[in-house]
DRENPA-3360 file (N, C-alpha, C; in nm, 2 decimals, always signed):
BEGIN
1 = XXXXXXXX = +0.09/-0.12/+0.00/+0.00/+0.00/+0.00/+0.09/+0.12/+0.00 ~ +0.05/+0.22/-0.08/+0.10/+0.34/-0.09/+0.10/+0.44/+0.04 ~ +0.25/+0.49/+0.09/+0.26/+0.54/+0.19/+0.14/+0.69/+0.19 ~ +0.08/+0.70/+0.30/-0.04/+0.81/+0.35/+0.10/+0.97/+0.34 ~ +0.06/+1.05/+0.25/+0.11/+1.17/+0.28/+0.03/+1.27/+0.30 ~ +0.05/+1.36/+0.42/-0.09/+1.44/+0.51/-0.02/+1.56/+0.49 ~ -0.08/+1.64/+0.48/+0.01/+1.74/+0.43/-0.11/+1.91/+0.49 ~ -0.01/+1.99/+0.55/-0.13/+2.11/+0.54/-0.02/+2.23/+0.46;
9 = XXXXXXXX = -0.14/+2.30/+0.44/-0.07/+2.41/+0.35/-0.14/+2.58/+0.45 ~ -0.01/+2.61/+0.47/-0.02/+2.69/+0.57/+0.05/+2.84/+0.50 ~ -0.04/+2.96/+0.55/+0.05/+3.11/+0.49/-0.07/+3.20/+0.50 ~ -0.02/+3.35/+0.51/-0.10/+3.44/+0.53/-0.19/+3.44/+0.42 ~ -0.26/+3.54/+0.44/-0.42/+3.57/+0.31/-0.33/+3.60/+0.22 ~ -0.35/+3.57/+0.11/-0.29/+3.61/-0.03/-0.15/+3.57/-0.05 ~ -0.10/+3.50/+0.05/+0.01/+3.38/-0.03/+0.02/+3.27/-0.11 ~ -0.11/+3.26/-0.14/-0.15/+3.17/-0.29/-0.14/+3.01/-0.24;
17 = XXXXXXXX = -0.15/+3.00/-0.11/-0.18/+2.85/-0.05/-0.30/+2.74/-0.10 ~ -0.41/+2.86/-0.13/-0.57/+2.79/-0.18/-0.52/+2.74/-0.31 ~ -0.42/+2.82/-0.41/-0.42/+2.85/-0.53/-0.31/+2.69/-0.52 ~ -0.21/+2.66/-0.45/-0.11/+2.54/-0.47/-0.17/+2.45/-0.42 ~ -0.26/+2.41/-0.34/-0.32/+2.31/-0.27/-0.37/+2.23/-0.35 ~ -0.46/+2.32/-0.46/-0.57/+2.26/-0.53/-0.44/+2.20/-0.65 ~ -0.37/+2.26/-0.70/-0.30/+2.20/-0.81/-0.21/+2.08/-0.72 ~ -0.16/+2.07/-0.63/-0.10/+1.94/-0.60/-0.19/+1.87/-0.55;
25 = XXXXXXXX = -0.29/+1.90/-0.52/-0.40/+1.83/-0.50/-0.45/+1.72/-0.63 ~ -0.46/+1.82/-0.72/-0.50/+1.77/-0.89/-0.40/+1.65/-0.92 ~ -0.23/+1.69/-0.87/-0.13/+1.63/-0.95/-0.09/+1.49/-0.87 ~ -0.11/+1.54/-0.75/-0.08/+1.38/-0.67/-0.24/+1.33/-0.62 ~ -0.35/+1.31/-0.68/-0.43/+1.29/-0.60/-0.50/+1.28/-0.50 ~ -0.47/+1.37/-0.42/-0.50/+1.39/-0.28/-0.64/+1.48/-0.27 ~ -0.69/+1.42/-0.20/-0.82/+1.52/-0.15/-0.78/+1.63/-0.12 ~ -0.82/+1.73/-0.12/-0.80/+1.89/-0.07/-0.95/+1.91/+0.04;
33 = XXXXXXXX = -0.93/+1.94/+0.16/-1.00/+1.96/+0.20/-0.96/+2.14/+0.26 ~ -1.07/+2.21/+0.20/-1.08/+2.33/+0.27/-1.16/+2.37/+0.35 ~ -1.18/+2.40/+0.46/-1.25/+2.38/+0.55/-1.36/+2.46/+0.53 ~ -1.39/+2.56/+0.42/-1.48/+2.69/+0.38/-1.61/+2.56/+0.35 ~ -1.51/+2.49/+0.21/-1.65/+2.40/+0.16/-1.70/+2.28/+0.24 ~ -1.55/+2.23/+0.33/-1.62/+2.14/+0.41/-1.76/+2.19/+0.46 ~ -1.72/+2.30/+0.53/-1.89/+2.39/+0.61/-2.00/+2.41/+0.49 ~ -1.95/+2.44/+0.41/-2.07/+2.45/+0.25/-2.12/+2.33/+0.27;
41 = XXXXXXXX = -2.04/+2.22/+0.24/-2.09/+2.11/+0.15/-2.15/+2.01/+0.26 ~ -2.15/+2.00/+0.38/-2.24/+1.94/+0.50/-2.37/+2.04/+0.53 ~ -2.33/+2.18/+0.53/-2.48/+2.26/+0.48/-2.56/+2.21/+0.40 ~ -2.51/+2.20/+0.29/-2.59/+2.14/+0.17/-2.63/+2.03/+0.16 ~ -2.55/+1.94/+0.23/-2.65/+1.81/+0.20/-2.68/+1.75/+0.32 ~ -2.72/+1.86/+0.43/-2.85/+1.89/+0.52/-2.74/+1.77/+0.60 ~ -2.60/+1.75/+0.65/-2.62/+1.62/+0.73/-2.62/+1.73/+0.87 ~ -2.59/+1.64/+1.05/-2.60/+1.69/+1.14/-2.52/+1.77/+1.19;
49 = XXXXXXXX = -2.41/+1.70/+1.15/-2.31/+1.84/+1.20/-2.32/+1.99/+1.09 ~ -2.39/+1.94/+0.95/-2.42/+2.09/+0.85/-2.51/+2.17/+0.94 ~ -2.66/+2.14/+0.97/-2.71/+2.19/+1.04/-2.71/+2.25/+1.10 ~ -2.60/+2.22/+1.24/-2.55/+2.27/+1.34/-2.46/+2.41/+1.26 ~ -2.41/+2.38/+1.18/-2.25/+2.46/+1.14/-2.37/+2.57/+1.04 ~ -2.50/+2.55/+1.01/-2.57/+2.64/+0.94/-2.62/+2.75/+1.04 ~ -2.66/+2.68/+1.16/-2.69/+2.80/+1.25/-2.60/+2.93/+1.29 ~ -2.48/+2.85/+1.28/-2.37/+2.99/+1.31/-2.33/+3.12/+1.19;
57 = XXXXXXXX = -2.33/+3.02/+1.07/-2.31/+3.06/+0.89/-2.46/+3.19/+0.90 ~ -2.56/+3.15/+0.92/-2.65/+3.25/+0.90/-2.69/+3.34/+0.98 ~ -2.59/+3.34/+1.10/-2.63/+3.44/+1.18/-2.48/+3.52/+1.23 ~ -2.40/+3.48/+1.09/-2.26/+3.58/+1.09/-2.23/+3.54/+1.18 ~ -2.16/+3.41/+1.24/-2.09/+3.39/+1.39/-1.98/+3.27/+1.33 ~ -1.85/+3.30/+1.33/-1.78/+3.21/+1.29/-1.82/+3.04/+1.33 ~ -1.75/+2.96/+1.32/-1.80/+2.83/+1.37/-1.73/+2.75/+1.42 ~ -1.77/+2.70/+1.55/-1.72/+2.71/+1.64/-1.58/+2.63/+1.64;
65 = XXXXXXXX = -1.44/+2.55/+1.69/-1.32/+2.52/+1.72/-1.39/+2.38/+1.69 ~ -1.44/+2.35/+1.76/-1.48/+2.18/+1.81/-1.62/+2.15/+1.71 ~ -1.71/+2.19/+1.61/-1.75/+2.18/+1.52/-1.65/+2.12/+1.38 ~ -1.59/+2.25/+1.33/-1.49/+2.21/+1.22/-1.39/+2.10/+1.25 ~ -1.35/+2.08/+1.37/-1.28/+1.95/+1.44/-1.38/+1.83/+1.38 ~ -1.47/+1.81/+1.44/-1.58/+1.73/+1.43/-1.59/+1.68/+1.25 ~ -1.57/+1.80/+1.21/-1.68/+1.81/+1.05/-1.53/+1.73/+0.95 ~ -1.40/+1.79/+1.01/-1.30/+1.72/+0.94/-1.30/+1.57/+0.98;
73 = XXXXXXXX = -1.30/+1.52/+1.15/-1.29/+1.39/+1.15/-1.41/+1.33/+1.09 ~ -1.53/+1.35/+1.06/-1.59/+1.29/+0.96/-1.55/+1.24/+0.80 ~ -1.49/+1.34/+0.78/-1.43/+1.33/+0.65/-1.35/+1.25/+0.65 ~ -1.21/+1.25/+0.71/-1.14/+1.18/+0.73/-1.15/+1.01/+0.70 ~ -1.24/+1.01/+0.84/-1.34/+0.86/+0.86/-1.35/+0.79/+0.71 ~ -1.45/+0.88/+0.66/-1.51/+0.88/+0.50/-1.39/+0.84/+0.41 ~ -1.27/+0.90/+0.42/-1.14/+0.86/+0.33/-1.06/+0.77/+0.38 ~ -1.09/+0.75/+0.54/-1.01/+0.61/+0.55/-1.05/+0.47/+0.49;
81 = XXXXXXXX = -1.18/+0.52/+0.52/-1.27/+0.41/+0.45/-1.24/+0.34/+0.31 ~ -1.20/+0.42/+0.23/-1.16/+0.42/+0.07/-1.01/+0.44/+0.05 ~ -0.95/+0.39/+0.20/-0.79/+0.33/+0.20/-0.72/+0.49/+0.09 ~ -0.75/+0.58/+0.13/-0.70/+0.70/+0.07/-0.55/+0.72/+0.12 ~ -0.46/+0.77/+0.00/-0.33/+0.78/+0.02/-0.26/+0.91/+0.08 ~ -0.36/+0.98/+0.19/-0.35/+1.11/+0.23/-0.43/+1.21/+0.22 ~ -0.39/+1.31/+0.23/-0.50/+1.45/+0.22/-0.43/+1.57/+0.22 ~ -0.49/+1.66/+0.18/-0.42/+1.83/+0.17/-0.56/+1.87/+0.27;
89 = XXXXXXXX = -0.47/+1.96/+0.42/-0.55/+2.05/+0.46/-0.52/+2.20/+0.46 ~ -0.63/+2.27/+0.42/-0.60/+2.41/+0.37/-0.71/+2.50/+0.46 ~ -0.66/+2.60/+0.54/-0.73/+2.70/+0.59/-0.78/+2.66/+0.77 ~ -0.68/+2.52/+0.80/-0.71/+2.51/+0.93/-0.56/+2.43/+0.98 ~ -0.49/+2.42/+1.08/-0.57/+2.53/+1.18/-0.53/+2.66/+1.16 ~ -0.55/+2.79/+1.26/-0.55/+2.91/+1.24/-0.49/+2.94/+1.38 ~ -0.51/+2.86/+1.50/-0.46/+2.92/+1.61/-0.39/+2.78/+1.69 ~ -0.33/+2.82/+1.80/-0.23/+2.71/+1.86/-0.37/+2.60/+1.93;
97 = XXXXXXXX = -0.46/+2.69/+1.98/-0.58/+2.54/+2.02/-0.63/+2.51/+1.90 ~ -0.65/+2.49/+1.80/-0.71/+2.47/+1.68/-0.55/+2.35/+1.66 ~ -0.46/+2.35/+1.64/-0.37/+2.30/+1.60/-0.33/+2.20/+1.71 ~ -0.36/+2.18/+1.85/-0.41/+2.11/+1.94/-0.48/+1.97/+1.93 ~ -0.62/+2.08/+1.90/-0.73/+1.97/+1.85/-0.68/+1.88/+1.73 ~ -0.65/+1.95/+1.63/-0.60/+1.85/+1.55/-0.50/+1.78/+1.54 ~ -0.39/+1.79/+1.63/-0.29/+1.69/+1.67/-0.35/+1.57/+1.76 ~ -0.47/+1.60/+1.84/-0.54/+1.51/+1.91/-0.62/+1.44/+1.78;
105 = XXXXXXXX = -0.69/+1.47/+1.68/-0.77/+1.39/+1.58/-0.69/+1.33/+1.51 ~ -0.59/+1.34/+1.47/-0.49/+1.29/+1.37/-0.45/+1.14/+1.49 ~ -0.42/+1.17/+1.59/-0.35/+1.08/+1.72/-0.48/+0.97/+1.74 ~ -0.65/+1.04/+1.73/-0.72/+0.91/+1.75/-0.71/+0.83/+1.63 ~ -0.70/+0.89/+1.47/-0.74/+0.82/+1.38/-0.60/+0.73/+1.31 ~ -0.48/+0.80/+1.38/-0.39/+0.73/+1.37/-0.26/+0.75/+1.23 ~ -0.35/+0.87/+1.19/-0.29/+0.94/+1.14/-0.17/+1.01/+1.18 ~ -0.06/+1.00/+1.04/+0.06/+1.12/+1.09/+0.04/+1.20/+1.00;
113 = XXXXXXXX = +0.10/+1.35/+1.05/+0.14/+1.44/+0.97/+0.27/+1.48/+0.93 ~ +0.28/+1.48/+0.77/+0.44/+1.50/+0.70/+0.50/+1.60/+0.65 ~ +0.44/+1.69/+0.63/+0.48/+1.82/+0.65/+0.36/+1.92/+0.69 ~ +0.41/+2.06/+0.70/+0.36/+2.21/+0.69/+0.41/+2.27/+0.62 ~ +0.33/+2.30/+0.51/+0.42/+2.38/+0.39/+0.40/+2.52/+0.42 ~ +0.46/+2.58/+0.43/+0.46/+2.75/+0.45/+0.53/+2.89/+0.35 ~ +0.40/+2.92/+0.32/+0.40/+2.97/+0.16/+0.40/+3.09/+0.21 ~ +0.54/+3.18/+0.24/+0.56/+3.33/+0.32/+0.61/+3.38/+0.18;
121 = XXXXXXXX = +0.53/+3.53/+0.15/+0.57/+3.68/+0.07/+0.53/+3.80/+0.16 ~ +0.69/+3.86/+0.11/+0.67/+3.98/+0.19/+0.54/+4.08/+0.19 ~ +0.50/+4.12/+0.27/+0.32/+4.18/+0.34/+0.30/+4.26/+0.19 ~ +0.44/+4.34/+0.13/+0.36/+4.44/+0.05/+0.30/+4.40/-0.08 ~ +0.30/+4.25/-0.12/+0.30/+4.12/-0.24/+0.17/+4.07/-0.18 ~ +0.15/+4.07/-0.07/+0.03/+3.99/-0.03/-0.04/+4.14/-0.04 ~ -0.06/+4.22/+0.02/-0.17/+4.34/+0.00/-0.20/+4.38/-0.13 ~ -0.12/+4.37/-0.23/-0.14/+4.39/-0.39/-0.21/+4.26/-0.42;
129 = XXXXXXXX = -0.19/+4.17/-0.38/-0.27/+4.02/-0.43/-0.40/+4.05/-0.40 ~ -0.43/+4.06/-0.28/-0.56/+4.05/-0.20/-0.64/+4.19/-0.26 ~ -0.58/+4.28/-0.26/-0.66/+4.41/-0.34/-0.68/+4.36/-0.52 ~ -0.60/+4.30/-0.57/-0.62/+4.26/-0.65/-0.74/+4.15/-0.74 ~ -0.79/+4.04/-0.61/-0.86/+3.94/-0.63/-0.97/+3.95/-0.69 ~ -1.01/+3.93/-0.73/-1.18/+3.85/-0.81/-1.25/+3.77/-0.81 ~ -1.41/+3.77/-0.76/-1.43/+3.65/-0.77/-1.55/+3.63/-0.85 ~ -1.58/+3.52/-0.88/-1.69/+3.47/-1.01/-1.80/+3.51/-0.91;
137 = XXXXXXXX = -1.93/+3.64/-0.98/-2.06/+3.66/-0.86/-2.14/+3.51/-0.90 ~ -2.10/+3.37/-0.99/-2.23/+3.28/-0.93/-2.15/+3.20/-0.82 ~ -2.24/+3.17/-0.79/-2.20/+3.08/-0.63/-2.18/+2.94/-0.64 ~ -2.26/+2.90/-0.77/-2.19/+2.78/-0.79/-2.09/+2.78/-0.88 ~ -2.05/+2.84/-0.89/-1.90/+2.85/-0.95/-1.79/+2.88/-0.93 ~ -1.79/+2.97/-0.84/-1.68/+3.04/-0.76/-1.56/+3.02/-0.84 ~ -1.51/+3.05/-0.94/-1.36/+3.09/-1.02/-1.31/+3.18/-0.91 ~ -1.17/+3.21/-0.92/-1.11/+3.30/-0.82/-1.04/+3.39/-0.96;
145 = XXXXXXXX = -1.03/+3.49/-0.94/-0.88/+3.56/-1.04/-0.82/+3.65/-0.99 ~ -0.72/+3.72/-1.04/-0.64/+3.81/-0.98/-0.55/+3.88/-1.08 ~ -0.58/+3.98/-1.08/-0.56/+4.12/-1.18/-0.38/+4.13/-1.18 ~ -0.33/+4.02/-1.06/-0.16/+4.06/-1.12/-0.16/+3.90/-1.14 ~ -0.19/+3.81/-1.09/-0.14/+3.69/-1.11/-0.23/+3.56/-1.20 ~ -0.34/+3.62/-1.23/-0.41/+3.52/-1.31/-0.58/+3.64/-1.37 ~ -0.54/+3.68/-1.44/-0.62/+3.80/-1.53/-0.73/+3.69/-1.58 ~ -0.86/+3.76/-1.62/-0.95/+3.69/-1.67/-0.93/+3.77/-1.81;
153 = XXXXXXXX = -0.97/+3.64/-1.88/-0.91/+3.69/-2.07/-1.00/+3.77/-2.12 ~ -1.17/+3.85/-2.06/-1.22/+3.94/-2.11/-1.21/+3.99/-1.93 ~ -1.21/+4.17/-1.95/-1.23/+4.19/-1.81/-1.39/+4.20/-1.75 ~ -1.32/+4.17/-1.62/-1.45/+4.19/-1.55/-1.56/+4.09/-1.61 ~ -1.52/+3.95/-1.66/-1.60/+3.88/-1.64/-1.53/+3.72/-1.64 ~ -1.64/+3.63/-1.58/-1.57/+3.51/-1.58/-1.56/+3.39/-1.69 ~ -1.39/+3.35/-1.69/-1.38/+3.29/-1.79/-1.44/+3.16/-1.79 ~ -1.46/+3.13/-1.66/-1.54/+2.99/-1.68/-1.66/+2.97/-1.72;
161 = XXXXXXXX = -1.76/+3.06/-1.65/-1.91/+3.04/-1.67/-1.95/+3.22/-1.75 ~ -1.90/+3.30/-1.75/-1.89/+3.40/-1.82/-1.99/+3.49/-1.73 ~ -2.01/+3.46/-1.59/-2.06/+3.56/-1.53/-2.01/+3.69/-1.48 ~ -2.04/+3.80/-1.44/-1.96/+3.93/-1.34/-1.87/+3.84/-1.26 ~ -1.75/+3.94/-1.26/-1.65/+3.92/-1.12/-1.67/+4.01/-1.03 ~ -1.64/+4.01/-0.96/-1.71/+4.11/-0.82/-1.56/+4.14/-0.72 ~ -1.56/+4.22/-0.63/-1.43/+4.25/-0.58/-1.50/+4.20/-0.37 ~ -1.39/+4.16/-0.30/-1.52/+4.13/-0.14/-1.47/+4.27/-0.11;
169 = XXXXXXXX = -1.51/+4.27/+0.02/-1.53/+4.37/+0.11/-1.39/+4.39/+0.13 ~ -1.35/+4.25/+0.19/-1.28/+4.22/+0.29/-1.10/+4.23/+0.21 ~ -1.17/+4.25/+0.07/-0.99/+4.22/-0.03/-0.98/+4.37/-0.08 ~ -1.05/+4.49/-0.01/-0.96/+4.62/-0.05/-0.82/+4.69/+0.01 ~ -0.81/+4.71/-0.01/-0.64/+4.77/+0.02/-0.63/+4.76/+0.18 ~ -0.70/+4.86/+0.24/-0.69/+4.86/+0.35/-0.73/+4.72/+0.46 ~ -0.83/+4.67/+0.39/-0.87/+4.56/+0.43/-0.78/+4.43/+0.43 ~ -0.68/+4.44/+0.34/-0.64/+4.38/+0.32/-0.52/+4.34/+0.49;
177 = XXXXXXXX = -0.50/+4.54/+0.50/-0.37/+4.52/+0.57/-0.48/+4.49/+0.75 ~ -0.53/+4.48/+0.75/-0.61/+4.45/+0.88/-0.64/+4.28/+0.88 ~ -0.64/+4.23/+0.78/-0.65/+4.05/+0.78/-0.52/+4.00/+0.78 ~ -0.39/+4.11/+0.76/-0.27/+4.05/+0.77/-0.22/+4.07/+0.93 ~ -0.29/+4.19/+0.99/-0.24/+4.24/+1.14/-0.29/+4.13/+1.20 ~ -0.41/+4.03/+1.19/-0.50/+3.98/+1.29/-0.40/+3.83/+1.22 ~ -0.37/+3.80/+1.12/-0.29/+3.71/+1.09/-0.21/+3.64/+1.14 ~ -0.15/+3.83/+1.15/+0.01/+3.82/+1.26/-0.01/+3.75/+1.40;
185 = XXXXXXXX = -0.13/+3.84/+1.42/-0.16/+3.83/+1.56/-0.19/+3.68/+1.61 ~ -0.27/+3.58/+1.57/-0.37/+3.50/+1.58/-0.31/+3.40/+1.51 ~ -0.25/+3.41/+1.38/-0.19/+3.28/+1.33/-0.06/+3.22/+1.29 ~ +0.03/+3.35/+1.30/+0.17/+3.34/+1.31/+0.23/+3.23/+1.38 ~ +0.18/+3.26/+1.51/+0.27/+3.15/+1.65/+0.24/+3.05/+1.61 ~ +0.15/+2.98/+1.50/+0.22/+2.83/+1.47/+0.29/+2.78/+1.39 ~ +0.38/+2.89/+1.33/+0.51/+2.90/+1.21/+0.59/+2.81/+1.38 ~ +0.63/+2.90/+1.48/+0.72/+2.81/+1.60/+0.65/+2.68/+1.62;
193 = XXXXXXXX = +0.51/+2.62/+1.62/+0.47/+2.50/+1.70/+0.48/+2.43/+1.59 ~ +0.48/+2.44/+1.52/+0.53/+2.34/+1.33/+0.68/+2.31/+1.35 ~ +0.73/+2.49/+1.36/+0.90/+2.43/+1.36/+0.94/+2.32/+1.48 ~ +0.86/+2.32/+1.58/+0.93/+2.27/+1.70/+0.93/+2.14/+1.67 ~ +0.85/+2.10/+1.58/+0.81/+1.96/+1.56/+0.84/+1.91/+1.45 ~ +0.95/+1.97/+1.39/+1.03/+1.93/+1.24/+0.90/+1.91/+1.14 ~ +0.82/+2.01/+1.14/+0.73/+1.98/+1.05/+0.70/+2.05/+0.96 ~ +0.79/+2.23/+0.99/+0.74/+2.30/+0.87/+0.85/+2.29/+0.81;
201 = XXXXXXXX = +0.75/+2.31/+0.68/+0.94/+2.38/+0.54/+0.86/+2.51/+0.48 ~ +0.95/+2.62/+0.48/+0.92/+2.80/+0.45/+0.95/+2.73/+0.28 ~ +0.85/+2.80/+0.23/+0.84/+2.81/+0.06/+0.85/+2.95/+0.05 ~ +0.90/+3.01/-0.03/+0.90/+3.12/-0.14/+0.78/+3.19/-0.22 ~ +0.70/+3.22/-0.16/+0.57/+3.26/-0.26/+0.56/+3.38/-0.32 ~ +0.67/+3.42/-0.31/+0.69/+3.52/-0.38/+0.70/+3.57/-0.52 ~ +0.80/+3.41/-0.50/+0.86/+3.33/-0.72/+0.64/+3.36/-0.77 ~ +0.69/+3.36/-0.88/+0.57/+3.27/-1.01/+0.54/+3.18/-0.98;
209 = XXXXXXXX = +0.39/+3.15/-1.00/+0.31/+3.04/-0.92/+0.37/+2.99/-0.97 ~ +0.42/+2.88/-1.06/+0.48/+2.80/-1.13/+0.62/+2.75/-1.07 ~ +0.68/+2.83/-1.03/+0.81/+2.83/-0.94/+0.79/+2.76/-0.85 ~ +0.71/+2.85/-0.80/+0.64/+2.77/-0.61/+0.61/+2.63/-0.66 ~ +0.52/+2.59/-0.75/+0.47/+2.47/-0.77/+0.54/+2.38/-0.79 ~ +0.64/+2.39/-0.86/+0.76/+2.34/-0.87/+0.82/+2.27/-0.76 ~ +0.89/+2.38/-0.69/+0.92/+2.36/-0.53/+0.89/+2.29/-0.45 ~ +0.73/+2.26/-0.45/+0.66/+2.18/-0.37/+0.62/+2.07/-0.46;
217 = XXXXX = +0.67/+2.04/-0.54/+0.63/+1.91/-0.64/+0.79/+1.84/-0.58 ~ +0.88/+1.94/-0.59/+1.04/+1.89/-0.55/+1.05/+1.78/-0.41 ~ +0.97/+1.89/-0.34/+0.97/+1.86/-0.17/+0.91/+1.70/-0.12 ~ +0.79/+1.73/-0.21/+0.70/+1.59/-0.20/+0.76/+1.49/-0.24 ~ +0.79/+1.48/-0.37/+0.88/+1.36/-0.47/+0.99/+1.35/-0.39;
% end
């Protein structure tokens, strides 16, 4: 049996972590789990922990530590089942108890973890990204773009499904630099609880997606 490679992809907003996950995700077959759709996609198909994680979603209240814990060891469960050869996790954890809990779910299911990839660009590369961003307005489609690093071939609309792109709230300039303060603040300190545990490797996200991708195709192989 093919060795289990668990892998999270770890880096501030607009270091292009969502954007490499999903392509090594594509190229080594790995599930990608992001925790955004995890919470979508148990919404949607109405199971009990969705329910629960809909009450908080509709009434603007993040959701809760020990939910999303819950919502991934389901998943998990679900892929061990189907003797899966790993997983990409993207967008969790975010804080040292979040990264707790999941050193504890990984420990029931018997799971290890083989790296932490950490996809660091200097702040003023990530504020031009994130001011930058686009997103496809249908919802079931959600394309992402980005005006420096992946342009859509007509503007202002999507190349996939050809609807408006829309700009969030949360990705204008300033906004930008306030999701990187709370970053610092709140999700930095587990760059040390990774290192302490020979488990992160610092990537370059700076290079051309392409570069980076590279890098971490190098790391894995």
């Amino acid at each position: 049996m093919q060795k289990q490679v668990n892998i999270i992809f770890f880096g501030a907003p607009g270091a292009g972590k969502g954007t490499q996950a999903k392509k090594i995700s594509h190229e080594l077959k790995l599930p990608h789990i992001d925790t955004g759709s995890l919470i979508r996609e148990a919404i949607a198909n109405k199971t009990e922990l969705g329910t629960k994680a809909q009450q908080f979603v509709e009434s603007g209240k993040l959701v809760p530590d020990q939910l999303v814990i819950d919502l991934i060891r389901e998943k998990l469960i679900v892929l061990k089942d189907k003797n899966f050869n790993g997983f990409i996790l993207d967008g969790f954890p975010r804080t040292i108890l979040q990264a707790n809990a999941l050193k504890s779910l990984l420990e029931e299911l018997k799971l290890d973890l083989a790296y932490v990839l950490n996809i660091q660009s200097p702040e003023n590369i990530l504020v031009k990204r994130l001011s930058s961003r686009r997103l496809c307005s249908n919802k079931s489609c959600g394309a992402i773009f980005n005006l420096v690093t992946r342009k859509p071939k007509e503007e202002n609309k999507c190349d996939v499904c050809g609807s408006p792109l829309y700009q969030r709230k949360d990705d204008t300039e300033e906004a930008a630099k306030e999701r990187l303060n709370e970053y610092h603040n709140k999700t930095a300190p587990l760059e040390k609880y990774y290192r302490d545990q020979n488990k992160l490797i610092d990537i370059d996200g700076a290079k051309e997606p392409e570069e980076v991708y590279n890098k971490i195709i190098k790391i894995l192989s």
